[in-house]
C-alpha positions as CSV (number, residue, x, y, z in Angstrom):
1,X,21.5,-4.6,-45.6
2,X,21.3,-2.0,-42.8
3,X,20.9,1.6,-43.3
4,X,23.3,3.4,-42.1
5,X,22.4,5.0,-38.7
6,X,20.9,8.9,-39.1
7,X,23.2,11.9,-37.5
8,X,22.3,12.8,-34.5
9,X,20.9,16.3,-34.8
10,X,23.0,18.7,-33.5
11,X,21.1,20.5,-30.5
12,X,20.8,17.0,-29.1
13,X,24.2,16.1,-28.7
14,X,24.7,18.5,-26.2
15,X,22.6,20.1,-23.6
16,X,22.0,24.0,-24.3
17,X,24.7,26.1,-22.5
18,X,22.7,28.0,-19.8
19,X,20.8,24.3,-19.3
20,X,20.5,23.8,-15.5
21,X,22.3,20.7,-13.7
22,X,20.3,17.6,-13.1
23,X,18.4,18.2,-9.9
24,X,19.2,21.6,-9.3
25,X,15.8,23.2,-9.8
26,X,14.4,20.1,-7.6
27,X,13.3,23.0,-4.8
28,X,12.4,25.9,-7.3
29,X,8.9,26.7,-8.2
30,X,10.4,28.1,-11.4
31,X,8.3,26.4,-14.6
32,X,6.1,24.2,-12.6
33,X,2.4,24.1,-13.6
34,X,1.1,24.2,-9.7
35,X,3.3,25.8,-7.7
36,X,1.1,26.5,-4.5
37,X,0.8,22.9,-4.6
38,X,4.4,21.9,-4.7
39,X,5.2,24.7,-2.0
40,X,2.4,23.8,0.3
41,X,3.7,19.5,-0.2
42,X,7.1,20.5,1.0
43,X,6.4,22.5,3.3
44,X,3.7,20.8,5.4
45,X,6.0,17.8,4.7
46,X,8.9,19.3,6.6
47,X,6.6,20.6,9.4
48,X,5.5,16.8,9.6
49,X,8.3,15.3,10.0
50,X,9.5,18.0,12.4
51,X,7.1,17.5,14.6
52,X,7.5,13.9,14.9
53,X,11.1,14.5,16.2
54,X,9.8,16.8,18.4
55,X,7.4,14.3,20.1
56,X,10.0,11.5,20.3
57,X,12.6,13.9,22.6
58,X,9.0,14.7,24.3
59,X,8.6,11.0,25.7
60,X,5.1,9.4,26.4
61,X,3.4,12.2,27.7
62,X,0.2,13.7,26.6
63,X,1.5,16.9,25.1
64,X,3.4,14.3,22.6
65,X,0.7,12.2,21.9
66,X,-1.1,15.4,20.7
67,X,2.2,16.6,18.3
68,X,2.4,13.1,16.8
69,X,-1.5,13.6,15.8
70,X,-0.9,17.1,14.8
71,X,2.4,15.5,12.7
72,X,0.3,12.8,11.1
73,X,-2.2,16.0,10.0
74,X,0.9,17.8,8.0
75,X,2.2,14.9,6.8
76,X,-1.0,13.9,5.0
77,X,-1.4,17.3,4.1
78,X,1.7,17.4,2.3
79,X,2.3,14.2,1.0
80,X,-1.2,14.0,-0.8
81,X,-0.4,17.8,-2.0
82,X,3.1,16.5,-3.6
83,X,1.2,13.6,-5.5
84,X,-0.7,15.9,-6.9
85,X,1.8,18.3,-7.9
86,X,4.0,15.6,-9.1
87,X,1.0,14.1,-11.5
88,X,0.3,17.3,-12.8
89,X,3.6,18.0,-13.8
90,X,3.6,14.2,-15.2
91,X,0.2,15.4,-17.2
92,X,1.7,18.3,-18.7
93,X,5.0,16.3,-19.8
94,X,3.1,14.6,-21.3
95,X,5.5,11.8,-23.5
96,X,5.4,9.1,-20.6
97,X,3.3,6.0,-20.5
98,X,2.2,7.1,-16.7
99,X,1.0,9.7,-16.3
100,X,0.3,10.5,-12.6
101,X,2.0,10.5,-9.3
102,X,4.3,8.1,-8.4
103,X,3.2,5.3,-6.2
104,X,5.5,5.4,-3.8
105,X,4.2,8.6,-3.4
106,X,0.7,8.0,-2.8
107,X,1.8,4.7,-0.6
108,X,3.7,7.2,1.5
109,X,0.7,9.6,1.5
110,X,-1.4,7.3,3.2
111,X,0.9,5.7,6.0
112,X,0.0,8.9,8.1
113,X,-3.4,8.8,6.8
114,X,-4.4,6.1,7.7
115,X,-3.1,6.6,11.3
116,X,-4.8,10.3,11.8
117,X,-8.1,8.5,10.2
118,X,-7.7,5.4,12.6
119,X,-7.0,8.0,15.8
120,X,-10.0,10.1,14.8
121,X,-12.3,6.5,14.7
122,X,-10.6,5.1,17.9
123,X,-11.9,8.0,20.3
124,X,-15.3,7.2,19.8
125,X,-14.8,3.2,20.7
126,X,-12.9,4.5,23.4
127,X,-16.1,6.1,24.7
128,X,-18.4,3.4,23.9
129,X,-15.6,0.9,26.1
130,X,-15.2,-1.1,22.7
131,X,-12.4,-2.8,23.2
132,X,-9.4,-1.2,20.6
133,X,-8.2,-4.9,20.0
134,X,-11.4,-6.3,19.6
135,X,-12.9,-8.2,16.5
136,X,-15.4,-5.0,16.2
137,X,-12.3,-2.5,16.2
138,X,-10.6,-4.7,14.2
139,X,-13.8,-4.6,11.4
140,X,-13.8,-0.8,11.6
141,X,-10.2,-0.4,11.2
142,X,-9.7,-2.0,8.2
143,X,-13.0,-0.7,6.6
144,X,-11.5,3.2,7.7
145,X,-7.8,1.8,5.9
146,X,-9.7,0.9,2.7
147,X,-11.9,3.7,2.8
148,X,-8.3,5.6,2.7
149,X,-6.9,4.1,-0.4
150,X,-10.2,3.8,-1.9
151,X,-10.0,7.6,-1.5
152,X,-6.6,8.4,-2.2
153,X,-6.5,6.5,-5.3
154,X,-10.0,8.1,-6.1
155,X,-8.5,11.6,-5.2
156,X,-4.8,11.2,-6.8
157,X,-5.4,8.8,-10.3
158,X,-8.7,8.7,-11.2
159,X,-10.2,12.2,-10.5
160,X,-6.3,13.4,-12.4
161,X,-7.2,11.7,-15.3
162,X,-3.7,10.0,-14.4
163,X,-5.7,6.0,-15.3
164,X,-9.3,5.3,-14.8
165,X,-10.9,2.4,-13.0
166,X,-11.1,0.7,-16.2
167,X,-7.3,0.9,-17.2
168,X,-6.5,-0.4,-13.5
169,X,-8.9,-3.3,-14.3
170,X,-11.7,-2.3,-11.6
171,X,-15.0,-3.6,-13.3
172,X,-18.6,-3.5,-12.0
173,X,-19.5,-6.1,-9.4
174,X,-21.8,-8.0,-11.8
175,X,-21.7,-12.2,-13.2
176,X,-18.4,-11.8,-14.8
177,X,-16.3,-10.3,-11.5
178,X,-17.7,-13.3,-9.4
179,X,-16.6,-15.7,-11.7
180,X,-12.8,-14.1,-12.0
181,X,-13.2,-13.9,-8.0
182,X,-14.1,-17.7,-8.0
183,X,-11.2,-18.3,-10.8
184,X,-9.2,-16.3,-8.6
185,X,-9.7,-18.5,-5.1
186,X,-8.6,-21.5,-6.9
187,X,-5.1,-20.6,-7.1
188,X,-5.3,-20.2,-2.9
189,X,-4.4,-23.7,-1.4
190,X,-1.2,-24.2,-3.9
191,X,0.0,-21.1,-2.8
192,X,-1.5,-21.7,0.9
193,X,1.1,-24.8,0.6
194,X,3.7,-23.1,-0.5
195,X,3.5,-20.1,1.9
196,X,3.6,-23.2,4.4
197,X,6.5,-24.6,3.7
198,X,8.3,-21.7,3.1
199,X,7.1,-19.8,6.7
200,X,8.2,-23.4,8.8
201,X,11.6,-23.0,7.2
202,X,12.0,-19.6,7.7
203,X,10.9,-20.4,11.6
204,X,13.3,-23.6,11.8
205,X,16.5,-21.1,10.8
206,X,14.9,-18.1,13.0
207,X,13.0,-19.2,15.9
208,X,10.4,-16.6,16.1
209,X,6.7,-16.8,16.3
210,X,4.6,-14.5,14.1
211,X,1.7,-12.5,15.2
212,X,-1.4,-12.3,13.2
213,X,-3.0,-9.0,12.6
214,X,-6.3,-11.2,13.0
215,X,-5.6,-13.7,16.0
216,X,-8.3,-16.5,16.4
217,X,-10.9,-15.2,19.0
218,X,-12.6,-18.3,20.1
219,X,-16.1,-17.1,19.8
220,X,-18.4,-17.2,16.7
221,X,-19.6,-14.0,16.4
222,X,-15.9,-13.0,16.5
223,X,-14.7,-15.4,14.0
224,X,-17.3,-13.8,11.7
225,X,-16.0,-10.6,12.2
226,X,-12.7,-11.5,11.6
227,X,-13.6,-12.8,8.3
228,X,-15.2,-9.5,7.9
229,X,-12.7,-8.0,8.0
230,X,-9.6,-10.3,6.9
231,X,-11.3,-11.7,4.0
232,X,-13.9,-8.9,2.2
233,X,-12.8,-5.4,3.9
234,X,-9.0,-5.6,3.7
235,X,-8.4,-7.6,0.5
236,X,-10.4,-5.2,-1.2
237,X,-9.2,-2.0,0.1
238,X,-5.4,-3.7,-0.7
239,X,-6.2,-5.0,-3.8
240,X,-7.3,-1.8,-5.4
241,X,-4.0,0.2,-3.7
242,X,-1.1,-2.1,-4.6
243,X,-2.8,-4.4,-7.7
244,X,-5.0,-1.5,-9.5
245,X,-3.0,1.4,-9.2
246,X,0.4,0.6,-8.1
247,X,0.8,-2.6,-10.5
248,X,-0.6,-1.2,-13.6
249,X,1.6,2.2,-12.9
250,X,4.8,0.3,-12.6
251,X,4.0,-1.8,-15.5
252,X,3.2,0.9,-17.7
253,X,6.3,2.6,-16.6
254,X,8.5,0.1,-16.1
255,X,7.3,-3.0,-18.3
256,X,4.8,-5.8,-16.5
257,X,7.7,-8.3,-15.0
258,X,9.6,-5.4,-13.4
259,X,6.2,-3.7,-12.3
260,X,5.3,-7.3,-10.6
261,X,8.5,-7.8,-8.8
262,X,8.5,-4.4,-7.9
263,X,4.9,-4.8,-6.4
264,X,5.4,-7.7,-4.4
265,X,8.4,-6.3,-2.5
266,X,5.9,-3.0,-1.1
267,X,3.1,-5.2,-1.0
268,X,5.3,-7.3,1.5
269,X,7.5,-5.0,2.9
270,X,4.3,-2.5,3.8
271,X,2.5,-5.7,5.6
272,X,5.7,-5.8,8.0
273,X,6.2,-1.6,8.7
274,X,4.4,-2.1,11.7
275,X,6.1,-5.3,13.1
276,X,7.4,-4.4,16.8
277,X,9.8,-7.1,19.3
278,X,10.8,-7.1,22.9
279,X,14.0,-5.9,21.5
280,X,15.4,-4.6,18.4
281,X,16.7,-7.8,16.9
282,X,13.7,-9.6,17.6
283,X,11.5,-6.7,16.0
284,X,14.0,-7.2,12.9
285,X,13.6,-11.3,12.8
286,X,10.2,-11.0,12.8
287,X,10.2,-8.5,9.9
288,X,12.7,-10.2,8.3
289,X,10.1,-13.5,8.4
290,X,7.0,-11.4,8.0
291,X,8.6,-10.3,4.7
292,X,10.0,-13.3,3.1
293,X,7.1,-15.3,4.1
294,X,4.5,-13.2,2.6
295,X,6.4,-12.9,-1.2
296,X,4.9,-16.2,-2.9
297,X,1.3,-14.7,-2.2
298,X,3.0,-10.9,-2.6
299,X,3.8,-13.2,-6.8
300,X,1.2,-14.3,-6.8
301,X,-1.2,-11.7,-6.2
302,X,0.8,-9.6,-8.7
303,X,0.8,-12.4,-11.1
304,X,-2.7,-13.1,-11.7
305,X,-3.7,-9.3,-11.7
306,X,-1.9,-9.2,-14.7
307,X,-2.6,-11.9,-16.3
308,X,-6.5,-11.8,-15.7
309,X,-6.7,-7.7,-16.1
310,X,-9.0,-7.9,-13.9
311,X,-8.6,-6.9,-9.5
312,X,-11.5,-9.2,-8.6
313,X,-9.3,-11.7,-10.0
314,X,-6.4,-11.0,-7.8
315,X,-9.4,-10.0,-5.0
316,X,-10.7,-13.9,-5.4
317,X,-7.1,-15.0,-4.5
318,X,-6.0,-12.9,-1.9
319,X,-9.7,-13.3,0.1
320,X,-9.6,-17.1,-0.3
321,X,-5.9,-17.1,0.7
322,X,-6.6,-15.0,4.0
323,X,-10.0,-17.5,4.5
324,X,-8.1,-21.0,4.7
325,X,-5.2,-18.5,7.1
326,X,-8.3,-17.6,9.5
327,X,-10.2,-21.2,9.7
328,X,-6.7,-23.2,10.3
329,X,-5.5,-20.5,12.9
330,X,-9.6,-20.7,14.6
331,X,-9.2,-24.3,14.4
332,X,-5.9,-24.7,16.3
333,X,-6.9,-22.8,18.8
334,X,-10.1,-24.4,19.2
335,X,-8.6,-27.4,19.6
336,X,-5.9,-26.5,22.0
């Protein structure tokens, strides 16, 4: 026989009289353990964002070039300075399963990152005539992008005490993480298939021809350096951003099927951000088949993280995946 349910106490029946509506101290520094930090997030936020309208109305003219780099500064400013304000008020709440910034927030954080890092790196090549959409540029791009979440994740999780590279399943590089990465790469050419099917229907209803962030470069020394970068460099970098920290935050907070699901959708939504067209409708088609077409390895990424608890795991995958991409696409267009 059940016991009959306990009263409810009765201070928590109701909220206390002078309690303040839901949201309303949102923009108050009032009872927050950093508030220089909150202030200083919002408001170099704002600026950011400011500035970027700003240099739209400006046109393509050197003067706007120079506020969109000065926007992508404030941004990163403030986004990073809002994660950490928002995991340190998670730290002192204390009675969550997470405790530190959100991951969108730290995904947001470093979008403009990323760029100001990538703008810094390009004026150099630019001097040394390396080409910007080169295999070399390409290499040094995606090491800079890694280096960023690396970093971020580093600065934002780990150095909070938020989770700790163990918790987010990031083990030394020793006997055991090559033979999860080899377990890992095994799982590529079913899901290689699959991705396969599913992209040539996707293209039979929309007729629209993907671009590859790595295109084939008919040479050797730049087929290496796309597997540089496409299959060690940016799996990593990825891996550690959206498996090790944004999957084991979600599934902690959310439980682990929601926190996969929830995964895949950035993982492939943040792989299409970028996508551009000769026209707005085309730009959305492709993104639309960019998307779609990038969720069974988006699963299956998420998938084997958690059930491995392991990244190199998940790394194994996702580098062999990109590996059999890069040698079909070099050997169609050697062949043509």
């Amino acid at each position: 026989m059940d016991a009959p349910p306990s009263p409810t106490p009765p201070e928590a029946s109701a909220p206390p009289p002078n309690a303040p509506r839901p949201g309303a101290s949102t923009f108050t520094i009032e009872g927050r353990s950093a508030p220089a930090l909150f202030v200083l997030g919002w408001l170099a936020t704002l600026i950011g964002l400011g500035l970027i309208g700003v240099a739209v109305m400006s046109g393509d003219t050197p003067a706007a070039r120079i506020l969109l780099v000065s926007a992508m500064a404030a941004l990163s400013i403030g986004l990073i300075a809002g994660a950490g304000s928002q995991g340190i008020e998670r730290r002192v709440r204390g009675a969550i399963p997470y405790r530190g910034p959100s991951p969108f927030m730290v995904l947001a954080a470093s979008v403009p990152t990323s760029i100001l890092a990538l703008v810094v790196v390009s004026l150099p090549l630019g001097l040394l005539d390396i080409p910007l959409d080169g295999p070399l540029a390409a290499v040094i791009s995606v090491t800079v992008q890694a280096a960023v979440y690396v970093g971020l994740v580093r600065l934002l999780v780990v150095d909070a005490a938020a989770l700790d590279w163990q918790a987010m399943g990031v083990g030394r590089l020793g006997r055991n993480a090559f033979l999860e990465i080899a377990g890992g790469a095994m799982w590529a050419l079913p899901v290689v298939i699959l991705t396969g099917i599913l992209a040539s229907i996707l293209v039979y209803v929309i007729p629209v021809q993907p671009v590859s962030p790595l295109p084939p470069t008919g040479t050797a020394v730049g087929f290496g350096l796309s597997l540089l970068a496409g299959v060690v460099v940016a799996p990593f970098g990825e891996e550690i951003l959206f498996r090790a920290f944004a999957t084991t935050a979600w599934a902690l907070g959310i439980g682990a099927r929601r926190g996969l699901i929830l995964g895949a959708l950035v993982f492939a939504f943040a792989h299409v951000v970028t996508v551009s067209g000769a026209t707005a409708g085309d730009a959305l088609q492709l993104a639309f088949v960019g998307f779609v077409g990038r969720l069974p390895i988006a699963l299956a990424l998420g998938w084997l993280f958690l059930r491995r608890r392991t990244v190199w795991a998940s790394f194994g995958l996702h580098a062999a995946f990109n590996a059999t991409l890069l040698v079909l696409a070099e050997v169609a267009n050697r062949s043509l």
